[in-house]
C-alpha positions in Angstrom: 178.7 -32.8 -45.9 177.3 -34.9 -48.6 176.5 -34.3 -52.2 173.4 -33.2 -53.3 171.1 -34.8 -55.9 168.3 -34.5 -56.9 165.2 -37.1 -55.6 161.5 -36.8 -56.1 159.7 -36.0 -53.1 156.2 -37.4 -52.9 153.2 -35.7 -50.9 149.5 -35.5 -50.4 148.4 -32.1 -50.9 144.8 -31.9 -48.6 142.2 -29.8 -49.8 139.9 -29.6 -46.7 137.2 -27.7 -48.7 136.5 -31.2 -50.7 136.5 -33.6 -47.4 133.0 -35.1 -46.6 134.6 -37.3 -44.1 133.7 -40.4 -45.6 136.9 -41.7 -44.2 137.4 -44.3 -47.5 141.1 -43.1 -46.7 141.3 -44.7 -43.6 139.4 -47.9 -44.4 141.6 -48.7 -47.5 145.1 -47.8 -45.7 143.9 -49.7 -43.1 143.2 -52.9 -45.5 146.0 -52.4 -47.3 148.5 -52.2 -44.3 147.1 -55.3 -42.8 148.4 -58.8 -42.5 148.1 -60.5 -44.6 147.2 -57.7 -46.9 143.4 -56.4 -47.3 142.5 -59.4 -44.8 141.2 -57.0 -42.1 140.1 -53.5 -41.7 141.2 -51.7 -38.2 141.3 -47.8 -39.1 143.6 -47.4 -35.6 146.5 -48.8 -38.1 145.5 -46.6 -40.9 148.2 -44.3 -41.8 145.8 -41.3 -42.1 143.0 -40.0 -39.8 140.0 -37.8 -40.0 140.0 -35.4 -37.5 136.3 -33.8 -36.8 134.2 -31.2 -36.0 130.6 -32.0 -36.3 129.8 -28.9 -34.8 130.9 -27.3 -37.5 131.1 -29.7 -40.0 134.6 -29.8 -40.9 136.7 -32.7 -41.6 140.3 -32.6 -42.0 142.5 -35.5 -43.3 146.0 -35.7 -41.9 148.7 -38.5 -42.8 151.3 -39.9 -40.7 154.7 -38.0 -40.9 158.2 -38.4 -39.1 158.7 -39.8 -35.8 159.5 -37.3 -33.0 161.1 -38.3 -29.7 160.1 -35.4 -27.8 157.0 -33.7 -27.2 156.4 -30.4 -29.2 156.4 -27.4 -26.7 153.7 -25.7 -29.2 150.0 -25.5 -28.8 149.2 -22.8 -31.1 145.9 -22.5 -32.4 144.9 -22.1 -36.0 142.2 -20.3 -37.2 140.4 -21.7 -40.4 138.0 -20.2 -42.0 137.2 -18.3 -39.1 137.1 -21.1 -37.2 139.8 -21.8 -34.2 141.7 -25.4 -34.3 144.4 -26.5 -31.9 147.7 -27.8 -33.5 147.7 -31.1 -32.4 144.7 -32.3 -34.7 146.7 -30.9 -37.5 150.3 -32.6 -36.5 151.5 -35.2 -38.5 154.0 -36.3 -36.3 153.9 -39.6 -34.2 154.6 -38.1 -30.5 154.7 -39.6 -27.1 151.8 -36.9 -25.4 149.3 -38.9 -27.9 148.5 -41.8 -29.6 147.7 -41.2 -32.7 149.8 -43.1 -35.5 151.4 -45.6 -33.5 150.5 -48.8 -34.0 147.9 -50.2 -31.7 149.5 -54.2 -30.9 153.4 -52.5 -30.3 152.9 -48.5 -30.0 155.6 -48.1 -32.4 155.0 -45.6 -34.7 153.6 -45.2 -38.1 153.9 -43.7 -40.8 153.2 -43.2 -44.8 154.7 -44.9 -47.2 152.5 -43.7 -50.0 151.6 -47.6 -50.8 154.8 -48.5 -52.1 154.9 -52.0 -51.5 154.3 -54.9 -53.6 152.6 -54.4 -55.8 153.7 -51.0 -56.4 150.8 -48.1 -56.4 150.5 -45.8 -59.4 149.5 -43.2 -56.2 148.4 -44.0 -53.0 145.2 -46.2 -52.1 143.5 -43.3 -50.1 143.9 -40.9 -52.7 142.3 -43.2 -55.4 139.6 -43.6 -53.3 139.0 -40.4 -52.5 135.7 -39.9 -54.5 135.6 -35.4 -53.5 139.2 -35.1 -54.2 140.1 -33.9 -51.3 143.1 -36.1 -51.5 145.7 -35.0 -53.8 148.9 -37.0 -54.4 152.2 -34.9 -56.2 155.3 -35.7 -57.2 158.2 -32.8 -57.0 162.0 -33.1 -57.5 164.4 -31.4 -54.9 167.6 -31.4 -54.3 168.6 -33.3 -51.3 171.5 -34.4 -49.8 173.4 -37.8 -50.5 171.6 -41.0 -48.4 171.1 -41.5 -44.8 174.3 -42.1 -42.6 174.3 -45.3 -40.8 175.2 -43.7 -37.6 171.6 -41.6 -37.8 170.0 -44.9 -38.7 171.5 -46.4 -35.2 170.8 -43.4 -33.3 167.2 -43.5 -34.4 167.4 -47.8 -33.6 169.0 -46.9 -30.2 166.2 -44.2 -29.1 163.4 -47.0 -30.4 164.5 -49.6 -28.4 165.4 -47.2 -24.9 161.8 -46.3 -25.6 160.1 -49.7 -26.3 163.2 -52.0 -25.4 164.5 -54.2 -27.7 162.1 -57.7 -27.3 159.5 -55.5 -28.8 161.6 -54.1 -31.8 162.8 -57.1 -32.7 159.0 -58.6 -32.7 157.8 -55.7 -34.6 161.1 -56.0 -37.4 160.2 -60.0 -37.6 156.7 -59.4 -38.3 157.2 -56.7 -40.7 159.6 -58.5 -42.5 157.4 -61.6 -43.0 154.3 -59.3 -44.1 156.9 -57.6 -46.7 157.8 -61.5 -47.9 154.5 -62.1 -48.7 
Protein backbone atom coordinates (compact mmCIF):
# COMPACT_ATOMS: atom_id res chain seq x y z
CA UNK A 1 0.00 0.00 0.00
CA UNK A 2 1.16 3.46 -0.66
CA UNK A 3 1.60 6.49 1.45
CA UNK A 4 -0.95 8.89 1.97
CA UNK A 5 -0.85 12.64 1.36
CA UNK A 6 -2.75 14.99 1.31
CA UNK A 7 -4.15 16.50 -2.40
CA UNK A 8 -6.90 18.92 -3.05
CA UNK A 9 -9.91 17.46 -4.49
CA UNK A 10 -11.79 19.76 -6.80
CA UNK A 11 -15.73 19.48 -7.38
CA UNK A 12 -18.80 21.21 -8.57
CA UNK A 13 -21.25 21.29 -5.98
CA UNK A 14 -25.01 21.57 -8.09
CA UNK A 15 -27.67 23.42 -6.61
CA UNK A 16 -30.65 22.29 -8.80
CA UNK A 17 -32.97 24.85 -6.99
CA UNK A 18 -30.87 27.75 -8.96
CA UNK A 19 -30.81 25.93 -12.55
CA UNK A 20 -32.91 27.81 -15.28
CA UNK A 21 -31.60 25.53 -17.84
CA UNK A 22 -30.00 28.11 -19.85
CA UNK A 23 -27.44 25.51 -20.63
CA UNK A 24 -24.40 28.46 -20.80
CA UNK A 25 -22.51 25.40 -19.14
CA UNK A 26 -22.73 23.37 -21.94
CA UNK A 27 -22.14 25.98 -24.63
CA UNK A 28 -18.82 27.29 -23.07
CA UNK A 29 -17.38 23.59 -22.15
CA UNK A 30 -18.27 22.86 -25.41
CA UNK A 31 -16.16 25.90 -26.92
CA UNK A 32 -13.62 25.57 -24.79
CA UNK A 33 -12.98 21.75 -25.44
CA UNK A 34 -12.98 22.33 -29.15
CA UNK A 35 -10.23 22.25 -31.61
CA UNK A 36 -8.74 24.61 -31.98
CA UNK A 37 -10.01 26.05 -28.87
CA UNK A 38 -13.42 28.17 -28.76
CA UNK A 39 -13.49 27.65 -32.76
CA UNK A 40 -16.76 25.72 -32.60
CA UNK A 41 -19.65 25.03 -30.38
CA UNK A 42 -21.08 21.26 -30.39
CA UNK A 43 -22.72 20.74 -26.84
CA UNK A 44 -22.58 16.61 -27.63
CA UNK A 45 -18.73 17.24 -26.56
CA UNK A 46 -19.54 19.38 -23.63
CA UNK A 47 -18.41 17.83 -20.50
CA UNK A 48 -21.68 18.69 -18.70
CA UNK A 49 -25.40 18.17 -19.71
CA UNK A 50 -28.72 19.41 -18.73
CA UNK A 51 -30.94 16.84 -18.09
CA UNK A 52 -34.86 17.99 -18.35
CA UNK A 53 -38.18 17.91 -17.33
CA UNK A 54 -40.34 20.39 -18.90
CA UNK A 55 -43.16 18.85 -17.46
CA UNK A 56 -42.22 19.84 -14.42
CA UNK A 57 -39.81 22.36 -15.04
CA UNK A 58 -36.72 21.00 -13.53
CA UNK A 59 -33.33 21.15 -14.83
CA UNK A 60 -30.59 19.34 -13.46
CA UNK A 61 -26.79 19.81 -14.47
CA UNK A 62 -24.65 16.79 -14.28
CA UNK A 63 -20.77 16.68 -15.25
CA UNK A 64 -18.83 13.90 -16.60
CA UNK A 65 -17.21 11.58 -13.96
CA UNK A 66 -15.02 8.29 -14.24
CA UNK A 67 -15.12 5.89 -16.88
CA UNK A 68 -16.98 2.63 -16.04
CA UNK A 69 -16.46 -0.55 -18.09
CA UNK A 70 -19.49 -2.23 -17.16
CA UNK A 71 -22.96 -1.44 -16.98
CA UNK A 72 -24.37 -0.42 -13.49
CA UNK A 73 -27.03 -3.21 -12.42
CA UNK A 74 -29.01 -0.20 -10.56
CA UNK A 75 -32.04 1.56 -11.73
CA UNK A 76 -33.20 3.14 -8.63
CA UNK A 77 -35.39 5.92 -8.73
CA UNK A 78 -34.94 9.10 -6.81
CA UNK A 79 -37.50 11.15 -5.59
CA UNK A 80 -36.87 15.05 -5.58
CA UNK A 81 -38.91 17.27 -4.26
CA UNK A 82 -41.67 14.93 -4.54
CA UNK A 83 -40.92 14.32 -7.79
CA UNK A 84 -39.61 10.66 -9.07
CA UNK A 85 -36.25 10.67 -11.30
CA UNK A 86 -34.55 7.52 -12.68
CA UNK A 87 -30.73 7.20 -11.84
CA UNK A 88 -29.37 7.28 -15.03
CA UNK A 89 -30.17 11.14 -15.70
CA UNK A 90 -28.32 11.66 -12.57
CA UNK A 91 -25.09 9.30 -13.31
CA UNK A 92 -22.04 10.85 -13.98
CA UNK A 93 -20.34 8.02 -15.20
CA UNK A 94 -19.51 7.42 -19.01
CA UNK A 95 -21.14 3.71 -19.53
CA UNK A 96 -21.60 1.48 -22.46
CA UNK A 97 -25.89 1.15 -22.06
CA UNK A 98 -25.71 5.12 -23.14
CA UNK A 99 -24.12 7.62 -24.83
CA UNK A 100 -23.90 10.27 -22.92
CA UNK A 101 -20.23 11.77 -22.33
CA UNK A 102 -18.49 9.99 -24.93
CA UNK A 103 -17.20 11.87 -27.50
CA UNK A 104 -19.32 11.97 -30.57
CA UNK A 105 -16.29 11.53 -33.66
CA UNK A 106 -14.46 8.31 -31.52
CA UNK A 107 -17.04 7.29 -28.62
CA UNK A 108 -14.34 7.39 -26.17
CA UNK A 109 -15.24 8.85 -23.15
CA UNK A 110 -15.21 12.08 -21.55
CA UNK A 111 -14.76 13.59 -18.78
CA UNK A 112 -14.12 16.92 -16.53
CA UNK A 113 -11.10 18.29 -16.19
CA UNK A 114 -12.36 21.45 -14.40
CA UNK A 115 -10.61 23.67 -17.38
CA UNK A 116 -7.27 23.02 -16.48
CA UNK A 117 -5.53 23.50 -19.51
CA UNK A 118 -3.66 26.22 -20.95
CA UNK A 119 -4.38 28.75 -19.92
CA UNK A 120 -5.08 27.65 -16.51
CA UNK A 121 -8.89 28.53 -15.14
CA UNK A 122 -9.19 30.36 -11.84
CA UNK A 123 -12.50 27.79 -11.70
CA UNK A 124 -14.20 26.17 -14.37
CA UNK A 125 -15.76 27.96 -17.54
CA UNK A 126 -19.31 26.61 -16.74
CA UNK A 127 -19.32 27.76 -13.42
CA UNK A 128 -18.24 31.36 -14.33
CA UNK A 129 -20.87 31.39 -16.55
CA UNK A 130 -23.31 30.27 -14.59
CA UNK A 131 -25.38 33.54 -14.13
CA UNK A 132 -28.19 31.60 -11.13
CA UNK A 133 -25.39 29.95 -9.41
CA UNK A 134 -26.45 26.85 -9.71
CA UNK A 135 -22.96 25.91 -10.43
CA UNK A 136 -20.75 25.86 -7.62
CA UNK A 137 -16.97 25.06 -7.90
CA UNK A 138 -14.94 23.92 -4.33
CA UNK A 139 -11.81 23.05 -3.44
CA UNK A 140 -11.19 20.40 -0.41
CA UNK A 141 -8.04 18.71 0.77
CA UNK A 142 -8.05 14.82 1.52
CA UNK A 143 -5.91 12.52 2.23
CA UNK A 144 -5.24 10.19 -0.59
CA UNK A 145 -3.10 7.67 -1.36
CA UNK A 146 0.48 7.97 -3.16
CA UNK A 147 0.06 8.37 -7.35
CA UNK A 148 -1.50 6.04 -9.76
CA UNK A 149 0.44 2.71 -10.46
CA UNK A 150 1.47 2.14 -13.92
CA UNK A 151 0.11 -1.26 -14.06
CA UNK A 152 -3.63 0.42 -13.34
CA UNK A 153 -2.76 2.90 -16.03
CA UNK A 154 -2.18 -0.15 -18.58
CA UNK A 155 -5.02 -2.05 -17.32
CA UNK A 156 -7.28 0.94 -18.01
CA UNK A 157 -5.15 1.39 -21.76
CA UNK A 158 -5.76 -2.39 -22.34
CA UNK A 159 -9.68 -2.37 -21.62
CA UNK A 160 -9.80 1.00 -23.96
CA UNK A 161 -8.38 -0.36 -26.75
CA UNK A 162 -10.25 -4.31 -26.45
CA UNK A 163 -13.19 -1.95 -26.43
CA UNK A 164 -12.39 0.60 -29.34
CA UNK A 165 -9.19 -1.27 -30.67
CA UNK A 166 -6.17 0.34 -30.88
CA UNK A 167 -6.26 2.43 -34.56
CA UNK A 168 -8.80 4.44 -32.79
CA UNK A 169 -6.85 5.14 -29.46
CA UNK A 170 -4.01 5.99 -31.05
CA UNK A 171 -6.05 8.57 -33.43
CA UNK A 172 -7.72 9.95 -30.43
CA UNK A 173 -4.06 10.22 -28.27
CA UNK A 174 -2.53 12.03 -31.63
CA UNK A 175 -5.16 14.44 -31.80
CA UNK A 176 -5.38 15.19 -28.26
CA UNK A 177 -1.92 15.70 -27.99
CA UNK A 178 -1.78 18.23 -30.93
CA UNK A 179 -4.84 20.23 -29.41
CA UNK A 180 -2.80 20.24 -25.93
CA UNK A 181 0.33 21.72 -28.11
CA UNK A 182 -1.47 24.40 -29.20
Amino acid sequence: MGEKRKRIIKTIKINVDNCNGCRACEMICSAFHASPKYSSNAPERARIRVTTDPMRDLYIPVYAGEYTAAECRGRNKYIIDGKEYDECGLCRSACPSRTLFHEPDSGLPLKCDMCEDDPAQEKPLCVQWCLNDALIYEEREEQVEEDVKQEDVEIGLESMINKYGLEKIMDTVARISVSKKV
